[in-house]
C-alpha positions in Angstrom: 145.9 101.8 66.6 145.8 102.7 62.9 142.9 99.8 62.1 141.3 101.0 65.1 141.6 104.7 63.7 140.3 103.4 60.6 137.4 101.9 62.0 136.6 104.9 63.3 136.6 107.2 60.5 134.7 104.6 58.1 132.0 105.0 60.7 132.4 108.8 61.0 132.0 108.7 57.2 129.4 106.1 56.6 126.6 108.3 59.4 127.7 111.3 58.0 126.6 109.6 54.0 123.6 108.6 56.1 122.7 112.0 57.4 123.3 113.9 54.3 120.5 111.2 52.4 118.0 112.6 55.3 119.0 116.3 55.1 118.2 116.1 51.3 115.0 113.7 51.5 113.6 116.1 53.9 114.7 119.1 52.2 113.1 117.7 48.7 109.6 117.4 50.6 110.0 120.6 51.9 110.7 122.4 48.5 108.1 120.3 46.8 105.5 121.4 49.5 106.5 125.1 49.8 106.1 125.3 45.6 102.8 123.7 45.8 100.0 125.1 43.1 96.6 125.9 44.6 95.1 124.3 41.1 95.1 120.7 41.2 94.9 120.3 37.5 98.2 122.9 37.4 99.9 121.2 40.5 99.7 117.5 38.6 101.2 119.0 35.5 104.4 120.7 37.6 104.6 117.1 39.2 104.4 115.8 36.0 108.0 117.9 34.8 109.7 117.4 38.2 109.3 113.5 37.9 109.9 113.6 34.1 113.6 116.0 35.2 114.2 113.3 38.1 113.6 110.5 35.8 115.8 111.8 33.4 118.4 112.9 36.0 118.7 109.2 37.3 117.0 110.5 41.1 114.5 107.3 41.4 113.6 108.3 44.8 112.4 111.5 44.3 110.9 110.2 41.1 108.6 107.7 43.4 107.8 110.4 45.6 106.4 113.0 42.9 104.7 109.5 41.4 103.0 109.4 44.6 101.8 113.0 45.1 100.8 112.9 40.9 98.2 109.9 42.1 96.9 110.9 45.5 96.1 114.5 43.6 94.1 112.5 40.3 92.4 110.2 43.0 91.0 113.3 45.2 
């Protein structure tokens, strides 16, 4: 009964871990997108600080995203 109990907590623990990553993937596009500059040339360099913070703050993912919106706005 306990290992089964176990079993069944690690899972409990391990979707919740999973959740929590969405909640706060989704809820970094959604503060990125809400902030948004109507000046390209302004928006890049705000994208610019965020990635140099996450970069510096060890958040790689969020550091890849801000890389991608920093090229898709130079390349419009």
């Amino acid at each position: 009964m306990r290992r089964l109990a176990s079993i069944i907590v690690d899972k409990i623990f391990e979707r919740q871990a999973e959740l929590d990553e969405e909640f706060l993937n989704e809820w970094q596009e959604q503060i990125i997108d809400q902030t948004a500059l109507n000046n390209d040339q302004d928006e890049i360099q705000r994208l610019e600080k965020l990635l140099q913070k996450a970069l510096d703050d060890e958040e790689y993912e969020l550091a890849a995203k801000l890389h991608v919106r920093i090229i898709k706005l130079k390349t419009k």
